[in-house]
N, CA, C and O atoms as a GROMACS GRO file, in nm:
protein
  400
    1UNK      N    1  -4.777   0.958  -2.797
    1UNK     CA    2  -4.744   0.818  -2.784
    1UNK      C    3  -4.594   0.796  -2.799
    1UNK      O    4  -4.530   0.752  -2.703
    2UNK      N    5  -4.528   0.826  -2.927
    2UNK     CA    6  -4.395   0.813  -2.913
    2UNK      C    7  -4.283   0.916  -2.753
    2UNK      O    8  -4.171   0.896  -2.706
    3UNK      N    9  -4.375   1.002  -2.727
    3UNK     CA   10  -4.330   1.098  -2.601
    3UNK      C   11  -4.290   0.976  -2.496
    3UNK      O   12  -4.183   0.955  -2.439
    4UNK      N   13  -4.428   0.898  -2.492
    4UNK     CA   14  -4.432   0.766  -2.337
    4UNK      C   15  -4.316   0.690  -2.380
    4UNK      O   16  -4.213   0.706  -2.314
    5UNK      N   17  -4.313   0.603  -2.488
    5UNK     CA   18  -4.243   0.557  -2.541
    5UNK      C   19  -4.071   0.590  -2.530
    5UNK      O   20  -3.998   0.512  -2.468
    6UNK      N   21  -4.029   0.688  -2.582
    6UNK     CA   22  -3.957   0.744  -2.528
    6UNK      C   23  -3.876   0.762  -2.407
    6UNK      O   24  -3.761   0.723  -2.386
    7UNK      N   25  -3.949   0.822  -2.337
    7UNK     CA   26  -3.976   0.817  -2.178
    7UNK      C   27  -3.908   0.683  -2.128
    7UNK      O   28  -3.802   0.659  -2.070
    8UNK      N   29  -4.044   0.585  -2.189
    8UNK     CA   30  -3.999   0.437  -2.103
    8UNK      C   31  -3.882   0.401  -2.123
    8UNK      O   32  -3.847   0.352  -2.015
    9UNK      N   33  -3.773   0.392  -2.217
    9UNK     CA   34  -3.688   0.352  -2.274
    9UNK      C   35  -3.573   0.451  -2.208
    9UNK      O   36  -3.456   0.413  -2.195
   10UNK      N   37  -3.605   0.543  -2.180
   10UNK     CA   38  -3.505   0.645  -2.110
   10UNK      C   39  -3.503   0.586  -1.974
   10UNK      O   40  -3.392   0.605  -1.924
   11UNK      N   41  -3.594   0.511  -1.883
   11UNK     CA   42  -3.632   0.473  -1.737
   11UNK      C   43  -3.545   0.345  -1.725
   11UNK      O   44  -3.481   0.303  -1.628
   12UNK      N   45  -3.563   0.288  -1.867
   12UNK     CA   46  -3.519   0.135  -1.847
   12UNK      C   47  -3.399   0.140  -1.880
   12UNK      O   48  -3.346   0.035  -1.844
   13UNK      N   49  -3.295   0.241  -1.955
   13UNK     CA   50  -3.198   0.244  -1.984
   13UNK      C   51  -3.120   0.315  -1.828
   13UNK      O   52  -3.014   0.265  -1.792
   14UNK      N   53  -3.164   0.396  -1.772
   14UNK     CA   54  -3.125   0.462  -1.664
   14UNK      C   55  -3.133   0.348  -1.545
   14UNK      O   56  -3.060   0.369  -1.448
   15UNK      N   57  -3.217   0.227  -1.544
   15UNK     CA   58  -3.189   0.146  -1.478
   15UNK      C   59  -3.101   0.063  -1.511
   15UNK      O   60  -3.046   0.011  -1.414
   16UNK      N   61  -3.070   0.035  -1.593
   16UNK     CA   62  -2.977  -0.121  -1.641
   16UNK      C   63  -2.852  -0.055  -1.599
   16UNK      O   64  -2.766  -0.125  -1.546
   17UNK      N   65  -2.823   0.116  -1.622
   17UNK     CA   66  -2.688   0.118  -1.611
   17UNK      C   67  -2.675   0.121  -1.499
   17UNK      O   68  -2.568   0.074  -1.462
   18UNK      N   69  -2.754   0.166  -1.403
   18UNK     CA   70  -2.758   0.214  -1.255
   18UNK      C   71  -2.700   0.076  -1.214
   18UNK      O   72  -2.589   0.069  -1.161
   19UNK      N   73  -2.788  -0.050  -1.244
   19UNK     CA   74  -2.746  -0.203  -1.190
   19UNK      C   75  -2.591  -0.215  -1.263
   19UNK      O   76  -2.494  -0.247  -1.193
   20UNK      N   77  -2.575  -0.185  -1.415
   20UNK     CA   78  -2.432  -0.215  -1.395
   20UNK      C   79  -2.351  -0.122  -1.354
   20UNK      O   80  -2.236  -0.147  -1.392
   21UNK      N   81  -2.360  -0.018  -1.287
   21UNK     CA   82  -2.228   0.068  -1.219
   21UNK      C   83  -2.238  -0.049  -1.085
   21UNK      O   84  -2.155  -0.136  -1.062
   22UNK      N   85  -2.381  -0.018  -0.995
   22UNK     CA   86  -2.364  -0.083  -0.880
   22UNK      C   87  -2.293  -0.237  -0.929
   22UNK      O   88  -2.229  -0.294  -0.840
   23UNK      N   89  -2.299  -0.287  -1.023
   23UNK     CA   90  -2.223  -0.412  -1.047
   23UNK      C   91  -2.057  -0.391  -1.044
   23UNK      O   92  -1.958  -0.458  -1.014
   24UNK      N   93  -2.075  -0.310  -1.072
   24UNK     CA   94  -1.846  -0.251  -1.118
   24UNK      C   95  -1.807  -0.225  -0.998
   24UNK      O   96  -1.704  -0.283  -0.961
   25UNK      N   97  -1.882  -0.123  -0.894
   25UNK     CA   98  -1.872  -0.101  -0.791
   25UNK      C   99  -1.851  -0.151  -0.689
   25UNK      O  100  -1.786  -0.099  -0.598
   26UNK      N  101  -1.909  -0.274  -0.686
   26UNK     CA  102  -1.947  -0.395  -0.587
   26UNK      C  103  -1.812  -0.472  -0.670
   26UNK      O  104  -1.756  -0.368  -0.636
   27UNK      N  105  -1.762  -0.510  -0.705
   27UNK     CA  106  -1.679  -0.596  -0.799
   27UNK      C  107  -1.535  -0.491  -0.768
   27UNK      O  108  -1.453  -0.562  -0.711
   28UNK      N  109  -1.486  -0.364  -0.785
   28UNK     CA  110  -1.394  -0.291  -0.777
   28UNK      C  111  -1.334  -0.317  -0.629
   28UNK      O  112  -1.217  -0.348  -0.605
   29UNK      N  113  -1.466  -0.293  -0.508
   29UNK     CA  114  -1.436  -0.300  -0.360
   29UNK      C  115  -1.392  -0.416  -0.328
   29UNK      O  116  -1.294  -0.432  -0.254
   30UNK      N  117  -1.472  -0.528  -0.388
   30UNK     CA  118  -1.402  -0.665  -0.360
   30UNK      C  119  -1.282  -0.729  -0.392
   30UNK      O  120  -1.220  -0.826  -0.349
   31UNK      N  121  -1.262  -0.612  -0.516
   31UNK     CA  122  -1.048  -0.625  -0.596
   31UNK      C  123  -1.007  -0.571  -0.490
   31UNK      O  124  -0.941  -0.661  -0.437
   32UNK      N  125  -1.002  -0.466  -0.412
   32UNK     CA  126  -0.962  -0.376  -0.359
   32UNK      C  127  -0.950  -0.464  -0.213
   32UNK      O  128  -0.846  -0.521  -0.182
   33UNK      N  129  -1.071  -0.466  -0.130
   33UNK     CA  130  -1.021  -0.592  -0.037
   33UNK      C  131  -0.919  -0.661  -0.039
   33UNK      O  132  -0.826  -0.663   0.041
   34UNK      N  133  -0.941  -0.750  -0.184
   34UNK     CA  134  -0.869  -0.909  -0.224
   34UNK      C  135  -0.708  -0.810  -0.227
   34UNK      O  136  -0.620  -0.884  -0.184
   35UNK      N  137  -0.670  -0.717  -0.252
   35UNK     CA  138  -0.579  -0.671  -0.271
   35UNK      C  139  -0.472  -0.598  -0.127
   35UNK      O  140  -0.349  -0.593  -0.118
   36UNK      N  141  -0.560  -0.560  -0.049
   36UNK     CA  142  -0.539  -0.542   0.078
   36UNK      C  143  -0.471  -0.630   0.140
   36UNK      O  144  -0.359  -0.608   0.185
   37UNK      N  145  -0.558  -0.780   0.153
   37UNK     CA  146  -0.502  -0.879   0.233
   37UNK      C  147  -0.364  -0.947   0.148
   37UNK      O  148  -0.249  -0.966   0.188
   38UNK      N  149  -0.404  -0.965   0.061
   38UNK     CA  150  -0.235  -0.974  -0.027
   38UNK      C  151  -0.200  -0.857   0.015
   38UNK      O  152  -0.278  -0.840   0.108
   39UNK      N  153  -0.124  -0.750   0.009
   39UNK     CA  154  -0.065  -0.680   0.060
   39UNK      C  155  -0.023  -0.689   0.220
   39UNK      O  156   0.092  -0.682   0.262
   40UNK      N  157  -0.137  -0.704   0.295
   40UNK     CA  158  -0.091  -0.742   0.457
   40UNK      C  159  -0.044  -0.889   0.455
   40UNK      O  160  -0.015  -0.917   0.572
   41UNK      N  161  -0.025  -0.993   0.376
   41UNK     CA  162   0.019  -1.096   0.399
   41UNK      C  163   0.139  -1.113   0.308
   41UNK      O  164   0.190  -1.225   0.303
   42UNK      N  165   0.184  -1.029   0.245
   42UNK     CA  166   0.304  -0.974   0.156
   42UNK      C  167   0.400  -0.920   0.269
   42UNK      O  168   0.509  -0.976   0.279
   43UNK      N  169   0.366  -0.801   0.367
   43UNK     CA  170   0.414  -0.728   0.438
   43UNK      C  171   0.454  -0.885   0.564
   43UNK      O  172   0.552  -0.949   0.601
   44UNK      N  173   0.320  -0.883   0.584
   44UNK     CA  174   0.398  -0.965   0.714
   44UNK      C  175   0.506  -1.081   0.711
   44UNK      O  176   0.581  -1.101   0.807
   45UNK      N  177   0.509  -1.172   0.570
   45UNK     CA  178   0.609  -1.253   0.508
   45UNK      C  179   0.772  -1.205   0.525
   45UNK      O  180   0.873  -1.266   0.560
   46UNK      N  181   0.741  -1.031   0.471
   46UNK     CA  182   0.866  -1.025   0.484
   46UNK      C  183   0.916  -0.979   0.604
   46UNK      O  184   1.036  -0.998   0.626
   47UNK      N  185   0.858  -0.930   0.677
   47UNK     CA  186   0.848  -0.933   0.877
   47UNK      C  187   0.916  -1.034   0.909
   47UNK      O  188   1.024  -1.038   0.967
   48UNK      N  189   0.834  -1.136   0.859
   48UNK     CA  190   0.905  -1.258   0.898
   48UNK      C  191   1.015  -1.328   0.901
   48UNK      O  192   1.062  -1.391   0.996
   49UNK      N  193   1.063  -1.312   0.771
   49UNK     CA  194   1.177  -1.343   0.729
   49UNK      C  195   1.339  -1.250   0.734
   49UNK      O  196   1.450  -1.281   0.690
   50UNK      N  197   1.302  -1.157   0.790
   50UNK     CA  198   1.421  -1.096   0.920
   50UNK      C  199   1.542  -1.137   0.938
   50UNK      O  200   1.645  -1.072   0.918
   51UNK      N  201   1.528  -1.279   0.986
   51UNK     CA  202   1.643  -1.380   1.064
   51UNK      C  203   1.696  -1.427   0.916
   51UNK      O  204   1.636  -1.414   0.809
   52UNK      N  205   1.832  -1.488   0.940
   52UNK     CA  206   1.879  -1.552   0.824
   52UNK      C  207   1.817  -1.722   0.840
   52UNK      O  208   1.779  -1.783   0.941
   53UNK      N  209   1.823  -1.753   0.734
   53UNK     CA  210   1.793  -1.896   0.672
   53UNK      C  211   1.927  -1.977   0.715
   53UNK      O  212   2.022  -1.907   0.752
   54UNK      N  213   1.945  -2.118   0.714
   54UNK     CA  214   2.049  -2.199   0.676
   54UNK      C  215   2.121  -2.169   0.585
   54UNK      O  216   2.050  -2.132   0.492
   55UNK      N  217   2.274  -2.163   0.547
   55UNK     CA  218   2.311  -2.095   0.422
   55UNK      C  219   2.322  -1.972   0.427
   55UNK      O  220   2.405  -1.918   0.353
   56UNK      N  221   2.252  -1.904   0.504
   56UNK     CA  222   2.264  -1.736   0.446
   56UNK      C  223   2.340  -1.682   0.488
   56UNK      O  224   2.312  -1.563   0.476
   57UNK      N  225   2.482  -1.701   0.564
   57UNK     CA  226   2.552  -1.618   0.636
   57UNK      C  227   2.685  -1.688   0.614
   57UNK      O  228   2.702  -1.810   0.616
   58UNK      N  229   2.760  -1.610   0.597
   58UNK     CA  230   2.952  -1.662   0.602
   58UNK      C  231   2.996  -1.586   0.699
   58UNK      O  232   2.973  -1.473   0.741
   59UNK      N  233   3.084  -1.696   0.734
   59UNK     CA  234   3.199  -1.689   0.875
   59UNK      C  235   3.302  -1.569   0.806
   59UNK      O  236   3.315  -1.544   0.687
   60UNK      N  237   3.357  -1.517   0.897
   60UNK     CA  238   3.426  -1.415   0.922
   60UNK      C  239   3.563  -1.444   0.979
   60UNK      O  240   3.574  -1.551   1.037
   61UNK      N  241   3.660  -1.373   0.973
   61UNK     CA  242   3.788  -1.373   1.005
   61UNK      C  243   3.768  -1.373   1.175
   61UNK      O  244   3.785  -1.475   1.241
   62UNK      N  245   3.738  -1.272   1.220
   62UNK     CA  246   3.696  -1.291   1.382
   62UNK      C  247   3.650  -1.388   1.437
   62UNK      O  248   3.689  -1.430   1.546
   63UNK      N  249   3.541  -1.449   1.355
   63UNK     CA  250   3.504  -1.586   1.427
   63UNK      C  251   3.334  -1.558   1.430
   63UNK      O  252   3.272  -1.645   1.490
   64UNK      N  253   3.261  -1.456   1.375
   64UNK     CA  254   3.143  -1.420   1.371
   64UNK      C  255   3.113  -1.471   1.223
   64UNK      O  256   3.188  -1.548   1.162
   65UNK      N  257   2.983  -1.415   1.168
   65UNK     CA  258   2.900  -1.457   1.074
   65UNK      C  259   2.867  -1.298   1.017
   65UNK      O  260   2.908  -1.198   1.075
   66UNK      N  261   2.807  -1.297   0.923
   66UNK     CA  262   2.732  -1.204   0.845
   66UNK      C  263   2.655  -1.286   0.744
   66UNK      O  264   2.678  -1.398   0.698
   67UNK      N  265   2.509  -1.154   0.712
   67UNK     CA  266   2.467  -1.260   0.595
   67UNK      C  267   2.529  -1.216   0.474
   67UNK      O  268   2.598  -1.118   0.449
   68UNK      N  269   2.481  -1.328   0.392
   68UNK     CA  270   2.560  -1.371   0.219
   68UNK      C  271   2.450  -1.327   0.125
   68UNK      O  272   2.349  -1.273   0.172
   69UNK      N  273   2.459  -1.341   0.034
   69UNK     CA  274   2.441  -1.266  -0.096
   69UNK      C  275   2.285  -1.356  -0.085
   69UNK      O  276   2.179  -1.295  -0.099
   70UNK      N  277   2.286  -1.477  -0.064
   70UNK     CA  278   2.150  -1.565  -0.068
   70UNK      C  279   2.052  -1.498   0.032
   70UNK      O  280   1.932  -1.500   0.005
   71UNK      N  281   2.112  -1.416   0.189
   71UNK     CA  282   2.010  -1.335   0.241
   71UNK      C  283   1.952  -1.261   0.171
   71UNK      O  284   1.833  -1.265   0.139
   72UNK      N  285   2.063  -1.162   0.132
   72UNK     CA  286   1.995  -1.040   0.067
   72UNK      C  287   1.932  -1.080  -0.055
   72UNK      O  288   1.830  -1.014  -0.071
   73UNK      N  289   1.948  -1.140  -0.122
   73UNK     CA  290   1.861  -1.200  -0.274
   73UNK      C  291   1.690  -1.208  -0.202
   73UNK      O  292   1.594  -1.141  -0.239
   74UNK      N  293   1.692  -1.302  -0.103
   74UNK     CA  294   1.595  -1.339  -0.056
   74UNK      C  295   1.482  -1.238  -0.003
   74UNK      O  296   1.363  -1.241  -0.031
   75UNK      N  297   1.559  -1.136   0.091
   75UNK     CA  298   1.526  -1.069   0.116
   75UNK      C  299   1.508  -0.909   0.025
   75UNK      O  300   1.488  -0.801   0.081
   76UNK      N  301   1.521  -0.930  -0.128
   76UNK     CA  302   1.505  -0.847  -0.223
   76UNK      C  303   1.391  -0.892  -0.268
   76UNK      O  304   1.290  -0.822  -0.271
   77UNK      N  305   1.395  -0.994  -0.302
   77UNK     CA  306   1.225  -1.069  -0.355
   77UNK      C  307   1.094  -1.052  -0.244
   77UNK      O  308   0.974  -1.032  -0.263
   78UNK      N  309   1.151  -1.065  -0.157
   78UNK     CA  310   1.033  -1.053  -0.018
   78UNK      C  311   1.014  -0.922  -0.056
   78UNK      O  312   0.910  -0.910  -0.121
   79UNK      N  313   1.103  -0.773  -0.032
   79UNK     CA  314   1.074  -0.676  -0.065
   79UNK      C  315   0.994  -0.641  -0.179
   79UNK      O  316   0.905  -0.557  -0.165
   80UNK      N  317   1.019  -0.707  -0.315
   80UNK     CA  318   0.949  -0.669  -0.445
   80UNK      C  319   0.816  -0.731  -0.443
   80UNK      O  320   0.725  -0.693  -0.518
   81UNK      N  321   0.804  -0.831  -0.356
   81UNK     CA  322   0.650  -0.882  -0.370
   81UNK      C  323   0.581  -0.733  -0.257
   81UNK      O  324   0.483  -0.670  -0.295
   82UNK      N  325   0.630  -0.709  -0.163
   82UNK     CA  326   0.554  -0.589  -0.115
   82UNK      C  327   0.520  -0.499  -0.185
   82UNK      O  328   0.418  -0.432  -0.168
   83UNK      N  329   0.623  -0.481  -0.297
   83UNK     CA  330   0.614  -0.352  -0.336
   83UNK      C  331   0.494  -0.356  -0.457
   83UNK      O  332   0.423  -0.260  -0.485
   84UNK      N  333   0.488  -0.462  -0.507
   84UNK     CA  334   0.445  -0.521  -0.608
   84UNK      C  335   0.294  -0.559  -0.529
   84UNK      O  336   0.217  -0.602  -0.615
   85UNK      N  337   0.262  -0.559  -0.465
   85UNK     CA  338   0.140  -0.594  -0.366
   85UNK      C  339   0.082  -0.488  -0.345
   85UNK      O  340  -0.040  -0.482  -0.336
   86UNK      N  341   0.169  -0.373  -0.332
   86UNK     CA  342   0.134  -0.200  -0.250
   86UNK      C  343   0.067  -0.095  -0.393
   86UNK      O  344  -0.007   0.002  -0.378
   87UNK      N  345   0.121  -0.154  -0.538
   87UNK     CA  346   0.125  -0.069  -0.613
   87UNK      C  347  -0.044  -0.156  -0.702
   87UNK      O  348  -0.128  -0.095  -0.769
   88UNK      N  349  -0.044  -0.294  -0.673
   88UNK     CA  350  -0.207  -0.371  -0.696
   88UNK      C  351  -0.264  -0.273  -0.610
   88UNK      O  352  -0.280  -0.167  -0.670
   89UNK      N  353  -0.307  -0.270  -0.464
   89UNK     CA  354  -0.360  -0.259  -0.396
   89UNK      C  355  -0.373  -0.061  -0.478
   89UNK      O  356  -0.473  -0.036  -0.545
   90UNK      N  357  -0.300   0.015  -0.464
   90UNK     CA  358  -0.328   0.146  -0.500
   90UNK      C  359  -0.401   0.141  -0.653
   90UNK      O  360  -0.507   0.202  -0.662
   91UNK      N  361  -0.378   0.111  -0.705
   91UNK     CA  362  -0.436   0.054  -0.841
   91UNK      C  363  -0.599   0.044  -0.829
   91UNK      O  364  -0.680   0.124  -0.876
   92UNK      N  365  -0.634  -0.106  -0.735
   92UNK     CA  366  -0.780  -0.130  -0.739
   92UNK      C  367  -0.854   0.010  -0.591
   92UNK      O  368  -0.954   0.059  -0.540
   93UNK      N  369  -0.781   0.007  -0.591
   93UNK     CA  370  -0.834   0.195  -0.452
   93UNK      C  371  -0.855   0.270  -0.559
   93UNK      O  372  -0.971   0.302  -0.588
   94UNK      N  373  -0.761   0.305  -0.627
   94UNK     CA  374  -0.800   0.418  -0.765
   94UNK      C  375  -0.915   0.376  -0.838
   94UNK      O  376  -1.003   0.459  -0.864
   95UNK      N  377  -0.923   0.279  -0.868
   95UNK     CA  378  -1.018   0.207  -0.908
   95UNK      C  379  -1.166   0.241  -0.876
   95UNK      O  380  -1.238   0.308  -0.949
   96UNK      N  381  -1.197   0.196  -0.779
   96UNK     CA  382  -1.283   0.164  -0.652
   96UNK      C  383  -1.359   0.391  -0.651
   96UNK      O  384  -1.463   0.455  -0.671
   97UNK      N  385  -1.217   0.413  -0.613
   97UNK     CA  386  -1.262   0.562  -0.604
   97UNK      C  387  -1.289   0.660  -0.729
   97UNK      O  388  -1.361   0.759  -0.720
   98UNK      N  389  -1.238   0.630  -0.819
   98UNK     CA  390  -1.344   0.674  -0.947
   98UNK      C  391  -1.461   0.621  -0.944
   98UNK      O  392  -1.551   0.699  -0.912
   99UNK      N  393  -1.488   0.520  -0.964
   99UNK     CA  394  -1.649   0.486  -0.958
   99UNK      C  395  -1.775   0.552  -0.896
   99UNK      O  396  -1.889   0.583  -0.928
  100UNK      N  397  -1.665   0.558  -0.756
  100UNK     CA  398  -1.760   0.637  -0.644
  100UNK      C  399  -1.865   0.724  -0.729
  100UNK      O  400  -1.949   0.793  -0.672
   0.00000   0.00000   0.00000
């Protein structure tokens, strides 16, 4: 009797965890997604922002332009959110792939 007993408690414990891995699992892939598209909408922002802004460029002795310190600032932050987007995203992948 205590053998069944036993037993059962070994079945029901082997299930609950089974449901919570598949719970972590299911929950890790969906960080991992959510982390992706931030990352592709991180990347393409700073795609975007390429061209200079109003402000971002000083005149030159020749009579041309270059950009100013407000481009590149701008375009340092655009960069750190990528980077900062790329290193989430590897994070919840690591994540995701231990579980496996």
């Amino acid at each position: 009797m205590k053998r069944l007993l036993l037993v059962s408690l070994l079945v029901v414990a082997t299930s609950v965890a089974a449901q919570n891995r598949s719970t972590e699992l299911d929950k890790a892939y969906q960080d991992a997604r959510d982390a992706y598209n931030t990352l592709q909408q991180a990347i393409a922002r700073r795609d975007q922002s390429v061209e200079s802004l109003p402000g971002e460029r000083t005149g030159s002795a020749a009579g041309g332009s270059r950009p100013n310190e407000n481009y590149f600032a701008r375009q340092a932050i655009l960069e750190q959110d990528v980077d900062t987007a790329r290193k989430r995203y590897e994070a919840t992948m690591k994540r995701w792939n231990d579980l496996k």
